[in-house]
C-alpha positions as a Python dict, from the first residue, in 0.01 Angstrom:
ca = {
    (1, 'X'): (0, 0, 0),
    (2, 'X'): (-251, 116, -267),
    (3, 'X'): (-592, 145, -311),
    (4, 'X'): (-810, 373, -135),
    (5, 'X'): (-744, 404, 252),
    (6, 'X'): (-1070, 538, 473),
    (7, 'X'): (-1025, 622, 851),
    (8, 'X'): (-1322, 574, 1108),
    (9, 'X'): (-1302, 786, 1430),
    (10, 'X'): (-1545, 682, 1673),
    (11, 'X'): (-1597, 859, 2003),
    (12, 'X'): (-1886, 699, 2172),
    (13, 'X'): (-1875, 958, 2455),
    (14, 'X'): (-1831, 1265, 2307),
    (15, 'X'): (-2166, 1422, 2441),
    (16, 'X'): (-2081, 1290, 2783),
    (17, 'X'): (-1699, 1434, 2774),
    (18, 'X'): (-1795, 1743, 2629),
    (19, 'X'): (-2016, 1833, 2918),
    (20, 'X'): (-1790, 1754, 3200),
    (21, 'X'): (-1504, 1967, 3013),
    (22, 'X'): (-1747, 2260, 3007),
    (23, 'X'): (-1912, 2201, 3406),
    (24, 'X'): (-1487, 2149, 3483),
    (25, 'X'): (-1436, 2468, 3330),
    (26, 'X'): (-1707, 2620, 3529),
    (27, 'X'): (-1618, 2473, 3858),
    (28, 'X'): (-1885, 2230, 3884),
    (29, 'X'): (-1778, 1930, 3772),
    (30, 'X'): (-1976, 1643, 3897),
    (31, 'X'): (-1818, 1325, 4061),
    (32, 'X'): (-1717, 1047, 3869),
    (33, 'X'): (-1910, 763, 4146),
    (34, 'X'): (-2289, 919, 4102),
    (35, 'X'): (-2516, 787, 3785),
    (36, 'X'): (-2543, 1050, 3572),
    (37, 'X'): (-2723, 1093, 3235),
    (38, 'X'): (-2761, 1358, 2968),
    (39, 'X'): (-3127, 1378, 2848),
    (40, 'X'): (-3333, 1497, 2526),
    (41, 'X'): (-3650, 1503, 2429),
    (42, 'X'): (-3799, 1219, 2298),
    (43, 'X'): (-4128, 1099, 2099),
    (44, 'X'): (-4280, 1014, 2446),
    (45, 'X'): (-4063, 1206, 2714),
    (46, 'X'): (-3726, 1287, 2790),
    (47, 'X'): (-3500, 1001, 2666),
    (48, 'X'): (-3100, 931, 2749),
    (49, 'X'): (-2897, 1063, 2504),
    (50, 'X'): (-2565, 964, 2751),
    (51, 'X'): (-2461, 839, 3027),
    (52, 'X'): (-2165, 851, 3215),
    (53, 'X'): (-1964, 499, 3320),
    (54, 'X'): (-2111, 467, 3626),
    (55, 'X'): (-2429, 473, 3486),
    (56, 'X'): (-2325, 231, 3210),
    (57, 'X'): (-2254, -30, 3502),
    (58, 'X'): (-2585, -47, 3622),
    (59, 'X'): (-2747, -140, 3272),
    (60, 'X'): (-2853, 236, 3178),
    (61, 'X'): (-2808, 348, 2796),
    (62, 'X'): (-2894, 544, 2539),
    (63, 'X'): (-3242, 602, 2389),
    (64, 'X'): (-3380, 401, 2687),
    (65, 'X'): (-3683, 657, 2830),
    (66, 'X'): (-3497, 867, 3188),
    (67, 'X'): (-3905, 779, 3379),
    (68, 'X'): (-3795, 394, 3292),
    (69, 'X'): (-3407, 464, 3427),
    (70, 'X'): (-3489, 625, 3720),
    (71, 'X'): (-3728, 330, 3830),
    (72, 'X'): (-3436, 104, 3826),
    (73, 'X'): (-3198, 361, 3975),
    (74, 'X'): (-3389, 646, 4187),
    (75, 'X'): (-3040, 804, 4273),
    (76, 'X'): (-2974, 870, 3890),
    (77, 'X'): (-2899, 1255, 3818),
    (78, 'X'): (-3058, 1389, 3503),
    (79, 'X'): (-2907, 1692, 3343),
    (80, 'X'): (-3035, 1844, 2971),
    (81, 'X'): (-2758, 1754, 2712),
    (82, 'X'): (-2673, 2054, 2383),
    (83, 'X'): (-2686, 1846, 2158),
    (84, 'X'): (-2686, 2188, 1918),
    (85, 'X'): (-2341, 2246, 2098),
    (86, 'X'): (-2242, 1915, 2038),
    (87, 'X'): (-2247, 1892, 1687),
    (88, 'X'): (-2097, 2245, 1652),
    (89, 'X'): (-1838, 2105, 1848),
    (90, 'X'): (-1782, 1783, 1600),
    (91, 'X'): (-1772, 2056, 1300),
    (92, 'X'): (-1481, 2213, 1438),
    (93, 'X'): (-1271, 1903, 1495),
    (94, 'X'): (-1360, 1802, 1179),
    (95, 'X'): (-1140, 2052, 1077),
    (96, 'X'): (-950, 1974, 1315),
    (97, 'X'): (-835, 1598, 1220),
    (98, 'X'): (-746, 1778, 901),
    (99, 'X'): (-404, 1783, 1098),
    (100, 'X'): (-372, 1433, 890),
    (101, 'X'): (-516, 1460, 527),
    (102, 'X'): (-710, 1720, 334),
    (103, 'X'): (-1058, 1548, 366),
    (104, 'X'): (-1286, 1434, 622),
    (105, 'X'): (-1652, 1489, 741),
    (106, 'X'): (-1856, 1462, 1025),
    (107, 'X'): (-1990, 1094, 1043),
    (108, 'X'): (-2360, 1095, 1276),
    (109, 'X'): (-2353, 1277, 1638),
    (110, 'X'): (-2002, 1055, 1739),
    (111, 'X'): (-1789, 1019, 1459),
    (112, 'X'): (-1567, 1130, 1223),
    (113, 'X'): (-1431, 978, 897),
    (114, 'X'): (-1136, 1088, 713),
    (115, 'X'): (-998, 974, 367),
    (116, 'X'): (-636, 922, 449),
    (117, 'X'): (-542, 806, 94),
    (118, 'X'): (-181, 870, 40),
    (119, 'X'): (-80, 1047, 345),
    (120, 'X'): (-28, 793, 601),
    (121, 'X'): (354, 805, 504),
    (122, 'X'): (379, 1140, 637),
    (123, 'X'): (310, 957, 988),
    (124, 'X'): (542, 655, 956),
    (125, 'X'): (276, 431, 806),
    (126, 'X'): (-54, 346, 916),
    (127, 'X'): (12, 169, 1232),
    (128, 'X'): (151, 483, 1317),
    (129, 'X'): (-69, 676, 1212),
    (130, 'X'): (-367, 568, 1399),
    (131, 'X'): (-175, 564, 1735),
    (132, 'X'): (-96, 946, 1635),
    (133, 'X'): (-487, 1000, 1611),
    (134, 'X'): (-554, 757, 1880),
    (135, 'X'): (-277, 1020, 2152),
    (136, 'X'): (-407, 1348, 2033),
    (137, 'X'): (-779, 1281, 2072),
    (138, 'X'): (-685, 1132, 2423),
    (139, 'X'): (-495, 1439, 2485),
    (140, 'X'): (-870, 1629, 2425),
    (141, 'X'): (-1008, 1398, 2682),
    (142, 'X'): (-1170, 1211, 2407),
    (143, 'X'): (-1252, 839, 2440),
    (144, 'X'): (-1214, 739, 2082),
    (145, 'X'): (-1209, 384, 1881),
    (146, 'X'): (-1037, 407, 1504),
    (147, 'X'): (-1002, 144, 1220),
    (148, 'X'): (-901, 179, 854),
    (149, 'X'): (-1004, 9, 542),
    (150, 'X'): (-1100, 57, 203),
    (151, 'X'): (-1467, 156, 244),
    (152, 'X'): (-1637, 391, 446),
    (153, 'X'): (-1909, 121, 568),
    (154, 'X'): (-1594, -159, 655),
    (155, 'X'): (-1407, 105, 884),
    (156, 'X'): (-1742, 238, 1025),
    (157, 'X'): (-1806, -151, 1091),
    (158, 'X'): (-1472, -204, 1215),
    (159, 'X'): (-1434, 97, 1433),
    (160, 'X'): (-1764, -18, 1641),
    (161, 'X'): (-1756, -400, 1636),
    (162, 'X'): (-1446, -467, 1530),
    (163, 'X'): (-1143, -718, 1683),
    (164, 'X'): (-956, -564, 1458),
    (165, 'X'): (-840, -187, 1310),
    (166, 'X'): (-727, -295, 1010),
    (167, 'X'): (-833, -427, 677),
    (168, 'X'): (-542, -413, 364),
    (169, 'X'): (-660, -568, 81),
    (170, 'X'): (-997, -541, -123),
    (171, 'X'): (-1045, -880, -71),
    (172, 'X'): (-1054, -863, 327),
    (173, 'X'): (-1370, -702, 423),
    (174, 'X'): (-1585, -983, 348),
    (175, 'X'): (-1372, -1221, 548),
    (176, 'X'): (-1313, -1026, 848),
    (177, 'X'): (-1672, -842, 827),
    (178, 'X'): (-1872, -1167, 861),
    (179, 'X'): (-1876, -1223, 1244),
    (180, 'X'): (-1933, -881, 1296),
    (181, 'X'): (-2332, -796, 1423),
    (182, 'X'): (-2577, -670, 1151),
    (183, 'X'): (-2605, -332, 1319),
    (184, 'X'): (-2232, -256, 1148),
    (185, 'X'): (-2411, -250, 834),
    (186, 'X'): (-2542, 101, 981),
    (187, 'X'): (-2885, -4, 922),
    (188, 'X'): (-3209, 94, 1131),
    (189, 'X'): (-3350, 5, 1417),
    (190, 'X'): (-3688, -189, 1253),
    (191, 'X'): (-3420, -329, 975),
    (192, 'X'): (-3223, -502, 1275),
    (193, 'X'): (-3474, -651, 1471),
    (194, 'X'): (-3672, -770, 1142),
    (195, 'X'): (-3308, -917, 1013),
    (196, 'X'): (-3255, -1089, 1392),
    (197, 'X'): (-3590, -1211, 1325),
    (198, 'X'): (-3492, -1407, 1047),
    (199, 'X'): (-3205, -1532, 1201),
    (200, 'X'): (-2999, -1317, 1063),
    (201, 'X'): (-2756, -1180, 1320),
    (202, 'X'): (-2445, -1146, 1144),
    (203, 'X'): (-2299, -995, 853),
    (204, 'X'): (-2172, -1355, 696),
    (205, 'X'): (-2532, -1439, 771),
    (206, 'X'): (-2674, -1170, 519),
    (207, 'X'): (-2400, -1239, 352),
    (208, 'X'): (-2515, -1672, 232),
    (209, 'X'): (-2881, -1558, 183),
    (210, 'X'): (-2924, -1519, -184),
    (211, 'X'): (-2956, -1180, -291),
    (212, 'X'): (-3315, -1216, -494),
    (213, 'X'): (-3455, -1336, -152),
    (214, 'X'): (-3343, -1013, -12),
    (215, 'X'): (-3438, -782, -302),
    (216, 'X'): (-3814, -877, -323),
    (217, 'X'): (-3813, -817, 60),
    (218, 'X'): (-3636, -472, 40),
    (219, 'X'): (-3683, -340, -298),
    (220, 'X'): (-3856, -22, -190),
    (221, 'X'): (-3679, 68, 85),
    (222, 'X'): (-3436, 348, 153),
    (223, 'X'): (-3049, 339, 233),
    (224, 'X'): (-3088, 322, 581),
    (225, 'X'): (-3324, 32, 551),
    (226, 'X'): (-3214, -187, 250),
    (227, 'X'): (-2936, -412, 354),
    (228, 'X'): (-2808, -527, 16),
    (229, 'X'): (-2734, -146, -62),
    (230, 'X'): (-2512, -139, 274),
    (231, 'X'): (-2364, -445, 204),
    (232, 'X'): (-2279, -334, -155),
    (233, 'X'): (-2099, 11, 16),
    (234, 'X'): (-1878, -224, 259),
    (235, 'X'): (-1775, -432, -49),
    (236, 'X'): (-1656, -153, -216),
    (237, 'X'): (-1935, -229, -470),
    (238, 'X'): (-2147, 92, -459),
    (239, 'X'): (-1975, 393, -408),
    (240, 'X'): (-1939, 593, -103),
    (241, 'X'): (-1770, 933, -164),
    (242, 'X'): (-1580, 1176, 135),
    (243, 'X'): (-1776, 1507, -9),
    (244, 'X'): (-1540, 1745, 193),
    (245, 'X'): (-1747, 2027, 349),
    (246, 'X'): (-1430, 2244, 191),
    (247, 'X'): (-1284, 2200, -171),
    (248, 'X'): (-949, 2013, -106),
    (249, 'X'): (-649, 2212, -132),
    (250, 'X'): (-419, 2151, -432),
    (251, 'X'): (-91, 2264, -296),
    (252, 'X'): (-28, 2290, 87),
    (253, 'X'): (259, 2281, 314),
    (254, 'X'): (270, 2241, 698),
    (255, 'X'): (531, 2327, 1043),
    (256, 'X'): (513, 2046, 1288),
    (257, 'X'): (608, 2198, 1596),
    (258, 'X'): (829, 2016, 1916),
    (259, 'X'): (567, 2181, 2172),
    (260, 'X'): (263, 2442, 2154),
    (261, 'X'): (325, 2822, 2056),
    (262, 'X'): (89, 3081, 2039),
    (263, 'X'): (241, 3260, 1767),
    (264, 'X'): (280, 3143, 1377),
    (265, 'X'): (514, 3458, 1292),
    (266, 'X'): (849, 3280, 1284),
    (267, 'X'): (754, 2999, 1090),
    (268, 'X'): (607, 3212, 825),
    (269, 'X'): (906, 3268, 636),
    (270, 'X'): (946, 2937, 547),
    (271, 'X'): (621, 2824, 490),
    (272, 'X'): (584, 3123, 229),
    (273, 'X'): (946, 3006, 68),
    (274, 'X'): (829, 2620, 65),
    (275, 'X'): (467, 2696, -56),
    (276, 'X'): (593, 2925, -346),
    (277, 'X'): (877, 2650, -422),
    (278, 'X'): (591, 2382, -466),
    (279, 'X'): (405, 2643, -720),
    (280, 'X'): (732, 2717, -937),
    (281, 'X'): (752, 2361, -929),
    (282, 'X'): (462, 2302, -1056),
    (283, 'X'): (401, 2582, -1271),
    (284, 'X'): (125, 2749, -1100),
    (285, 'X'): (45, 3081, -933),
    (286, 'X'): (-216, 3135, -626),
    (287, 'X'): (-465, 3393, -570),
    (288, 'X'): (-507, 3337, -213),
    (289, 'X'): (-343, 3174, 105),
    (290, 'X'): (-509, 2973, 401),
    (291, 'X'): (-319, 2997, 754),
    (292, 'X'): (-422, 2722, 994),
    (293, 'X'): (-368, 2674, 1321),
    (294, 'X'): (-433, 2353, 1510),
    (295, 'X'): (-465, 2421, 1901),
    (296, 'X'): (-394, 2194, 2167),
    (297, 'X'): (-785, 2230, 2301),
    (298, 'X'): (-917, 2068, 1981),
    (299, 'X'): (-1046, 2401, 1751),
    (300, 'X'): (-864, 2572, 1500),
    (301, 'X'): (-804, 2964, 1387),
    (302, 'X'): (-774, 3025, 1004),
    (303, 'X'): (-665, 3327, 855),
    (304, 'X'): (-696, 3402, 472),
    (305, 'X'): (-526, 3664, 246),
    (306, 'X'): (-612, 3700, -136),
    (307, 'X'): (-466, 3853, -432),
    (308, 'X'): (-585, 4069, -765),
    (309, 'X'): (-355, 3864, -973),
    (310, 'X'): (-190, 3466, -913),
    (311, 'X'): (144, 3518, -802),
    (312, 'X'): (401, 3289, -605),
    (313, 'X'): (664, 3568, -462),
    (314, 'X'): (720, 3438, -163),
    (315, 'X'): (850, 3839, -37),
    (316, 'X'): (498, 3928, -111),
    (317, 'X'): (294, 3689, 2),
    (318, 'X'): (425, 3698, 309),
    (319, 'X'): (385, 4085, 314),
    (320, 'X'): (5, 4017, 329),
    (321, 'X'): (-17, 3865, 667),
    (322, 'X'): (129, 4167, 805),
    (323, 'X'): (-87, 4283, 1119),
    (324, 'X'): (-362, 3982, 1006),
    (325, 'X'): (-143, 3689, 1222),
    (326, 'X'): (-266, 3898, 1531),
    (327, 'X'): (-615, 3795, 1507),
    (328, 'X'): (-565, 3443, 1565),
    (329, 'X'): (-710, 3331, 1869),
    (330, 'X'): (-425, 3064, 2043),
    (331, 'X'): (-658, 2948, 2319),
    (332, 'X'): (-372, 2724, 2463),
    (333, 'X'): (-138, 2677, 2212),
    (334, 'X'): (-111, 2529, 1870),
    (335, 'X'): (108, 2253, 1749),
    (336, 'X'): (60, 2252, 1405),
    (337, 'X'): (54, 2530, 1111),
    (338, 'X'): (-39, 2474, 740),
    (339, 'X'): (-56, 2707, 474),
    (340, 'X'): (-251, 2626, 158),
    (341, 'X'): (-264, 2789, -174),
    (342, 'X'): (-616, 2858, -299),
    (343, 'X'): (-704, 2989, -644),
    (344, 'X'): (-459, 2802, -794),
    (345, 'X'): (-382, 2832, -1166),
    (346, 'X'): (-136, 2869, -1475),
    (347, 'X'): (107, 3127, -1451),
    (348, 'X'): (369, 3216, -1719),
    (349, 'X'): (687, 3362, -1651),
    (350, 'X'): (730, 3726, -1837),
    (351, 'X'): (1081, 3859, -1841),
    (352, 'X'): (1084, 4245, -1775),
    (353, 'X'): (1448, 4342, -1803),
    (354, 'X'): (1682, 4240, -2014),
    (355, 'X'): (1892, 4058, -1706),
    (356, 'X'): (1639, 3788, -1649),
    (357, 'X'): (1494, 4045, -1370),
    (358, 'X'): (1128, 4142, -1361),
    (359, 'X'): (1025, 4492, -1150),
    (360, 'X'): (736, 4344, -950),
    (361, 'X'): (759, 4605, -708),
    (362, 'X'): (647, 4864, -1025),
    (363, 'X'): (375, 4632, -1039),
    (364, 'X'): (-8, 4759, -980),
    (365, 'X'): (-108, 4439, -889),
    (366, 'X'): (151, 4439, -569),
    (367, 'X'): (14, 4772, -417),
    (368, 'X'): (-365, 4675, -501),
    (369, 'X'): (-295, 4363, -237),
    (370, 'X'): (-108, 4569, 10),
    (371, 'X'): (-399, 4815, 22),
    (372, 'X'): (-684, 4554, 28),
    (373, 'X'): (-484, 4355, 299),
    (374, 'X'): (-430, 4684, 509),
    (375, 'X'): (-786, 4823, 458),
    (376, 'X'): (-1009, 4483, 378),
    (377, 'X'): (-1117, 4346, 44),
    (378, 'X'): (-1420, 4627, 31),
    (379, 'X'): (-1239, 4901, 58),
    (380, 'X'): (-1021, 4858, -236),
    (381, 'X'): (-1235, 4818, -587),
    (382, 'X'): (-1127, 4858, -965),
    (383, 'X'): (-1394, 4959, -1306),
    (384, 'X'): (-1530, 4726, -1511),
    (385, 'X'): (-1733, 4801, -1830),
    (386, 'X'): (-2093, 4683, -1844),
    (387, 'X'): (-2299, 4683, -2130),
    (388, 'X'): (-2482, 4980, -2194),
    (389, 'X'): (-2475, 5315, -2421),
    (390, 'X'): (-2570, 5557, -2148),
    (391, 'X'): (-2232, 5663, -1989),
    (392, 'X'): (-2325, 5669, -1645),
    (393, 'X'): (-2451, 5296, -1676),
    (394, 'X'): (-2170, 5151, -1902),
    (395, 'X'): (-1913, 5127, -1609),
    (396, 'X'): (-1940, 4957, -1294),
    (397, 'X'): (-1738, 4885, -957),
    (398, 'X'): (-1603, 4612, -822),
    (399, 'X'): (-1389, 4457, -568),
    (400, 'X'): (-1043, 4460, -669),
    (401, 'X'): (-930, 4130, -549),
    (402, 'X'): (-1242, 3962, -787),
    (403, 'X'): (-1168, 3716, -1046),
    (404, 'X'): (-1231, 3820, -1410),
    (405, 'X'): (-1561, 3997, -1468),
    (406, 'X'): (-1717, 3897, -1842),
    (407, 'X'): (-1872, 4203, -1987),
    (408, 'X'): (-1948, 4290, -2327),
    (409, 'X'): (-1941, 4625, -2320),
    (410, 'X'): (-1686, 4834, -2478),
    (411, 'X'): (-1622, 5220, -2570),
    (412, 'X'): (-1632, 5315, -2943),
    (413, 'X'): (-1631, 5666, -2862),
    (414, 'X'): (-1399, 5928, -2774),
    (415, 'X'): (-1503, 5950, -2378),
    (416, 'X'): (-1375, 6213, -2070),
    (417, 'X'): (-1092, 6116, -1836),
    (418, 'X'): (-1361, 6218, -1580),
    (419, 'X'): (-1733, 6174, -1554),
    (420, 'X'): (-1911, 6338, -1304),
    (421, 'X'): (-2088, 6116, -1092),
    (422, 'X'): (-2396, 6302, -1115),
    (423, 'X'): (-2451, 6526, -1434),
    (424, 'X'): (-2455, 6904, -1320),
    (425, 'X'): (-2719, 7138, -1499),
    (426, 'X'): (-2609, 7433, -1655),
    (427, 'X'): (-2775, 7785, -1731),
    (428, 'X'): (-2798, 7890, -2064),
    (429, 'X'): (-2785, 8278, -2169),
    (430, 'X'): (-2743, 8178, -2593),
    (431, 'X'): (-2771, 7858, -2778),
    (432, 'X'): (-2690, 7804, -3124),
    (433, 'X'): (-2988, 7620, -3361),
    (434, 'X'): (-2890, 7257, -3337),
    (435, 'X'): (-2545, 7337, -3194),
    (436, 'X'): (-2380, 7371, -2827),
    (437, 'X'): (-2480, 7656, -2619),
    (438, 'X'): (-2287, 7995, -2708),
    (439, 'X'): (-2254, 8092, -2379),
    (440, 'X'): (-2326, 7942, -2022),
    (441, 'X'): (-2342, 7962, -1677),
    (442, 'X'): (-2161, 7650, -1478),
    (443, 'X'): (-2053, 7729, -1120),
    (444, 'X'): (-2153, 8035, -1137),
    (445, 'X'): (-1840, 8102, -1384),
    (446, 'X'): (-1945, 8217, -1724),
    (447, 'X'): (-1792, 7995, -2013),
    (448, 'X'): (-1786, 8126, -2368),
    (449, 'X'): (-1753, 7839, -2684),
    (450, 'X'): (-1503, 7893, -2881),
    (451, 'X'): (-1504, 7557, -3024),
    (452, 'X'): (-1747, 7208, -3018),
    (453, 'X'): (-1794, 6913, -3236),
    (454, 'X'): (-2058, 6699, -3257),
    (455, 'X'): (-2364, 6629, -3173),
    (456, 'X'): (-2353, 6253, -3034),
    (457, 'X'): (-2695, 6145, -3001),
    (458, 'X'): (-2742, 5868, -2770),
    (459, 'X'): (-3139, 5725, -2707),
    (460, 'X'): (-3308, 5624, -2348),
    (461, 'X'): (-3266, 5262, -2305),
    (462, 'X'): (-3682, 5185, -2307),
    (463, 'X'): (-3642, 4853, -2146),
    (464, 'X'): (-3479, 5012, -1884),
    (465, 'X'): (-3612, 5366, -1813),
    (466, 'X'): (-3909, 5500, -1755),
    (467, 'X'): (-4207, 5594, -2033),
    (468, 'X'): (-4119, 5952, -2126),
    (469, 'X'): (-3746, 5976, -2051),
    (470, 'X'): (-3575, 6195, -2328),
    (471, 'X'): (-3293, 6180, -2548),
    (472, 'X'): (-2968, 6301, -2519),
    (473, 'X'): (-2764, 6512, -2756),
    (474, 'X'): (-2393, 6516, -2646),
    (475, 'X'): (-2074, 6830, -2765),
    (476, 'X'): (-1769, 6836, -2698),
    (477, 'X'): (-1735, 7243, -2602),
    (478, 'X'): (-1398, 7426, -2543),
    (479, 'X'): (-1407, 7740, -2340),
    (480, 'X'): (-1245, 8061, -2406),
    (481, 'X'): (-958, 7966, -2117),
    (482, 'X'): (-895, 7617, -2279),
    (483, 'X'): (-1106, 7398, -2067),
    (484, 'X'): (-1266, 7087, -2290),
    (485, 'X'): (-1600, 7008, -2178),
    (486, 'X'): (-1848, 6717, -2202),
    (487, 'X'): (-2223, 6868, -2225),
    (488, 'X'): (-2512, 6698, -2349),
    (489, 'X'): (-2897, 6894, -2445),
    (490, 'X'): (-3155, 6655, -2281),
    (491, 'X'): (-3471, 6654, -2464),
    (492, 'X'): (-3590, 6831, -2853),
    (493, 'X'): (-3821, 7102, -2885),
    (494, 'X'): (-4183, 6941, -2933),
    (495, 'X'): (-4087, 6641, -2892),
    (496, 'X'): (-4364, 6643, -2660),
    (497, 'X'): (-4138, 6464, -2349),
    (498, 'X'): (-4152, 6763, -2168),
    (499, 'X'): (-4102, 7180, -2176),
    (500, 'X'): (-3761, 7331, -2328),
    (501, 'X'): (-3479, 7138, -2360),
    (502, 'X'): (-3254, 7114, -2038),
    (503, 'X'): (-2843, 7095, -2067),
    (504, 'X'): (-2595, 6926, -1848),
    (505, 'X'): (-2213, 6895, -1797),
    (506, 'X'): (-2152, 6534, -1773),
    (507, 'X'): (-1764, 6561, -1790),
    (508, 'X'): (-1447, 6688, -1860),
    (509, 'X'): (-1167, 6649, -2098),
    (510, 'X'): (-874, 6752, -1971),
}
């Protein structure tokens, strides 16, 4: 089957199963015989936002107003809904469903849709595959309804109104769309009852009215409102993109597992080994890993590890997740563990011995990930140049696991091995005209010069500093016991910046 392949998950009583998981897990669960209703507020009171079956039996639904319900039922129970809570909980099985292919998204308050393009053959085909989805999100104690088809709007259309699950071909949605209702065109409320109206109830019956008829009617309104546009998205005629709430991951491999653990660490090993495999394969290094976890209860735990440089040692990589595994939370299990490769790009292969062997344990790179993995990315952090003339302000910091830093600034000049982090001022007992002091005091040890070279004048940066900051005259001084300093005379005589002159050790040689 080709073509692209979009999956529609909807759970219709998510709110409502939600809240009796978390009154069940608080010992108050409610019984399943009373009318029962979640509420929200509404433009004009409280309105129901769900109801449980028994409710549903009596002719009470959503968005009707709970002063309206309760005049037809006095018995009905009323409790607030989260609806806050609710849609944190549809972000995290969003991630979740991922169990099935790389993308999906969170479709309104109950539904999910997932772009299943290419990887229902992992699952035995898509027949299979949606009675896979259809188990597990029972096994959550969600109610849930599922169809696939080439568009977004047809599986959204199919998933609520549909006899069917299933549309193949390009050609199908039109034919099996038409005796669907015109609210599958996910259109809004004023939109649907103007359309009924008309005598428009169906899709086939939007459908045979011509389109300039339509377009005069509804050329200024929105998405939501304009029926041609939805019809045009179910016909695969205007796009409708899955924009993944995470970039999708270019290489990724996964451990199905017989029954739920609640540790990864055996199967890390050979997810490392086949991960690694897949990037010699394909020529590529990573610069970071993503462990998932998919528990049992419907959330998952993701831990990530990152590199200074893109490798694919498997040895190593694995090395990284060394006391980080711990941290997952299990909750009651987890059935399913992928690892994907982030950061992925080019990597050549450099022969280091003459045996076809390479020493990647001499290798900087390897103890800069050990350490950051150990101590956190913060701790561990590398120079950069930055571009400026003043010493102090021509390097910078950073993280040592960050990508590639552009700077433009580089060192013409012979500089010290160490510069002082703050420059220390000196005392001097006798200067030379124009030259390095003769003598001077530095903690509180006298230093005679026996040699110097310069002076290396460098100028305040005026866009920078502030009016009246004074220029520098840099030596390089040797000492009478050997000792190769870095001084610098801040400020002229008159120069009218300030009184004398004031000098500074700003670093050392050797």
């Amino acid at each position: 089957m080709t073509g692209r392949r979009i999956v529609s998950i909807n759970l219709p009583q998510f709110a409502m199963e939600r809240w009796h998981r978390v009154m069940e897990r608080q010992g108050n669960a409610p019984q399943d015989d009373i009318p029962l209703v979640l509420a929200r507020e509404g433009q004009h009171g409280p309105v129901i936002h769900a109801a449980n079956r028994a409710a549903r039996l009596i002719g009470i639904n959503p968005q009707a107003r709970v002063v309206d319900m309760r005049a037809i039922c006095p018995a009905l129970k009323v409790e607030y809904a989260d609806v806050a809570g609710d849609r944190v909980a549809l972000e995290r099985l969003v991630l979740w469903v991922r169990r099935w292919c790389p993308w999906s998204v969170r479709d309104g308050d109950d539904g999910l849709i997932l772009d299943t393009t290419g990887s229902d053959h992992l699952l035995g085909g898509e027949a299979a595959m949606l009675i896979e989805m259809e188990t597990q999100l029972s096994l959550l104690g969600l109610t849930s309804r599922l169809a696939v088809a080439p568009t977004w709007g047809a599986a959204w259309a199919l998933a609520r109104f549909g006899p069917v699950r299933t549309i193949s071909g390009p050609d199908e949605p039109a034919a099996k769309l038409r005796p669907l209702p015109v609210a599958g065109l996910r259109l809004n409320g004023e939109t649907q009852l103007l359309l009924q109206r008309l005598g428009l109830k169906t899709i086939g019956a939007v459908m045979d009215v011509p389109r300039l008829s339509l377009t005069r009617r509804f050329v200024k309104a929105g998405l939501s409102a304009n029926p041609l546009l939805r019809l045009d998205q179910v016909l695969g005629k205007l796009a409708e993109p899955v924009a993944s709430v995470d970039v999708k991951p270019q290489l990724w491999v996964q451990s199905r597992l017989p029954e739920p653990i609640s540790d990864p660490t055996p199967y890390l090993p050979e997810l490392c080994e086949n991960l690694c495999e897949a990037l010699r394969h394909a020529g590529m290094g990573c610069r970071q890993l993503h462990l998932t976890v998919y528990r049992t209860d419907g959330d998952v735990s993701r831990v990530d590890v990152a590199t200074s440089a893109s490798t694919r040692d498997p040895r190593h990589l694995l090395g990284l997740f060394r006391d980080k595994v711990e941290r997952i939370n299990p909750g009651f299990g987890f059935d399913l563990i992928t690892l994907a490769a982030g950061g992925v790009e080019k990597m050549q292969i450099i022969q280091d011995r003459l045996d076809g062997g390479s020493d990647d344990d001499l290798h900087l790179t390897l103890l800069v990930d050990r350490l950051s993995a150990k101590f956190g990315a913060r701790a561990v952090s590398r120079p950069v140049l930055r571009e400026s003339h003043l010493p102090e302000r021509a390097e910078g910091r950073v993280a040592a696991l960050a990508g590639v830093v552009q700077t433009g600034g580089c060192v013409t000049k012979e500089r010290p091995i160490r510069l002082l982090d703050h420059p220390e001022e000196v005392r001097v007992l006798y200067a030379v005209p124009e030259g390095p002091p003769a003598q001077f005091v530095w903690r509180q040890l006298t230093h005679r010069v026996v040699r110097y070279a310069g002076p290396e004048r460098i100028a305040p940066e005026w866009w920078k500093d502030r009016p009246g900051t004074r220029l520098r005259d840099y030596f390089k001084v040797e000492d009478q016991s050997g000792r190769r300093l870095w001084l610098y005379r801040e400020g002229l005589h008159g120069d009218g910046r300030g009184g004398d002159p004031r000098w500074f050790v700003h670093g050392m040689f050797a």
